[in-house]
N, C-alpha and C positions, 0 to 999 in steps of 0.2 A: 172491549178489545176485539177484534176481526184478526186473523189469519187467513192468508194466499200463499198455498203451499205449491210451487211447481218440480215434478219428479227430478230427482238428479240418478244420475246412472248408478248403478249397484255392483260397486267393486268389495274386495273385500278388505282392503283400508277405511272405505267410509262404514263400512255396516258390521265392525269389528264390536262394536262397543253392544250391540244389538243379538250376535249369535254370530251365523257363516253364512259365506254365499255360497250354498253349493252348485259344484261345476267342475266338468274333467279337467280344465285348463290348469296349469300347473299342480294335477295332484300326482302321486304314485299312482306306477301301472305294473300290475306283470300278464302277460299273455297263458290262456288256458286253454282245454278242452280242444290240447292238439292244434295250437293254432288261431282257431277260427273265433275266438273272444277275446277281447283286454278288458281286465278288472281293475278300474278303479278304488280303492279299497279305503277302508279308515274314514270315510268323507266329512262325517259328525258320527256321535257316541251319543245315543239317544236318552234321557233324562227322566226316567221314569218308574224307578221302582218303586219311591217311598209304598208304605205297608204294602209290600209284595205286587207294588202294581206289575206290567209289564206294559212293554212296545206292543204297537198295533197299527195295521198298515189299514189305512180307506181309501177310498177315491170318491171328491167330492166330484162335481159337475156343477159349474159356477154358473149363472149368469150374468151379460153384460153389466155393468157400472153405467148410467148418467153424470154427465160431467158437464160442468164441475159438481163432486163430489163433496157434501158436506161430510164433515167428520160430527157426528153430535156424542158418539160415545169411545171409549177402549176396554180393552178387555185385555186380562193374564191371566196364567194359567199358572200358579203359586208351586205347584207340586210336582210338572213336568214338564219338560221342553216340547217344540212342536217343528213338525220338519214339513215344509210344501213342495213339493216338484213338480213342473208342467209336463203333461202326456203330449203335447204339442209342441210347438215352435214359436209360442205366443209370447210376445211379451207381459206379462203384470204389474201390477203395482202394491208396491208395501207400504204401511205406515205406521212408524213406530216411536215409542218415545221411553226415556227411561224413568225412574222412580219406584217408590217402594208404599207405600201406603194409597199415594194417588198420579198420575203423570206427569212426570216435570214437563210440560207444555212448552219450557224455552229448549228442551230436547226432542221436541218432535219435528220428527223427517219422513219425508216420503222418496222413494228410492222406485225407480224403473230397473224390473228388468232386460236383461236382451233376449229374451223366449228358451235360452237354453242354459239357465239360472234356478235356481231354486233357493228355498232359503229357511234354515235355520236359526226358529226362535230360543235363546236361552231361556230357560227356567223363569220364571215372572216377570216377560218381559209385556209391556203394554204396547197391544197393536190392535187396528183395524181390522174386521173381518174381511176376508178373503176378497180382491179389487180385480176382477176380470174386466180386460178391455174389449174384448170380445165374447159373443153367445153362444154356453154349451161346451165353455172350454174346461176338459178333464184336468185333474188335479191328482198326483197321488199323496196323500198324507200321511205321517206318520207320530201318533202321541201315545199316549197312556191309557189302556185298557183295565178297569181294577177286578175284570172278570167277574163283576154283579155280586162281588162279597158283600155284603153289606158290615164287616169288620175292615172291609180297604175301600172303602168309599171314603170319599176326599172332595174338597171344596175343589171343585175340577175347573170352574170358570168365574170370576169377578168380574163386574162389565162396571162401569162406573161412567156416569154423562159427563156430556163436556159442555158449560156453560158458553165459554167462548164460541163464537162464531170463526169457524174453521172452512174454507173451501181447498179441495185438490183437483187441480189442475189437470188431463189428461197428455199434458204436452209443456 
């Protein structure tokens, strides 16, 4: 079996079943700091305490994607959600698919951003590492830190292959 994936836009009707799209576009706002800020507030509720884990913010720095893109693996992360947001204006790409032991592959999608998107993975969701279409593009991340306990260490990543023959399309 072969898969030809080509991105579809990332709203948050199609990527609902997946997590959120985050984005200022219709969320809550109120204005602070005298004026000269608007807070968007609430955006996602980040997933990660099991054994006292906590949230933790990084910033990766991605390099470009060749394309077309095989997919040969995915990965979840069982224990905590994961949040990506672009420091740029770039568009990305996501690929994700649902299931609980291994990835229902007739649910996998790949979704384009528009550059001022981000997106919220729910709790074990199986996706693609991180798909920059361009080189050197910042990321800020935010998942589960269990602060080196080794009483809160946790199966943090499953990565499982994928037999099928998968390309993604950049376009």
């Amino acid at each position: 079996m072969s898969l030809v994936l080509k991105p579809i836009d990332l709203t948050s009707e199609s990527f609902k079943d997946y997590g959120k799209v985050i984005s200022v576009e219709n969320t809550n706002s109120i204005i602070i700091n005298d004026g000269f800020a608007q807070k968007h507030y609430n955006l996602c509720d980040m997933d990660a305490t099991e054994k006292n884990g906590v949230s933790t913010l990084h910033i990766y720095i991605a390099k470009k994607r060749e394309f077309p893109l095989v997919i040969n693996m995915l990965e979840k992360h069982p224990y905590f959600s994961q949040t990506f947001m672009p420091r740029g204006n770039k568009p990305f790409l996501v690929v994700v698919a649902l299931g609980d032991k291994k990835p229902d592959l007739s649910t996998l999608k790949v979704f384009k951003t528009n550059g001022n998107q981000g997106v919220f993975y729910k709790r074990g969701i199986w996706h693609f590492p991180l798909i920059s279409i361009e080189d050197n593009e910042q990321f800020i991340v935010i998942d589960r830190n269990d602060l080196g306990k080794k009483e809160n260490k946790l199966e943090d990543c499953i990565e499982i292959n994928i037999d099928t023959k998968i390309e993604v399309l950049d376009k």
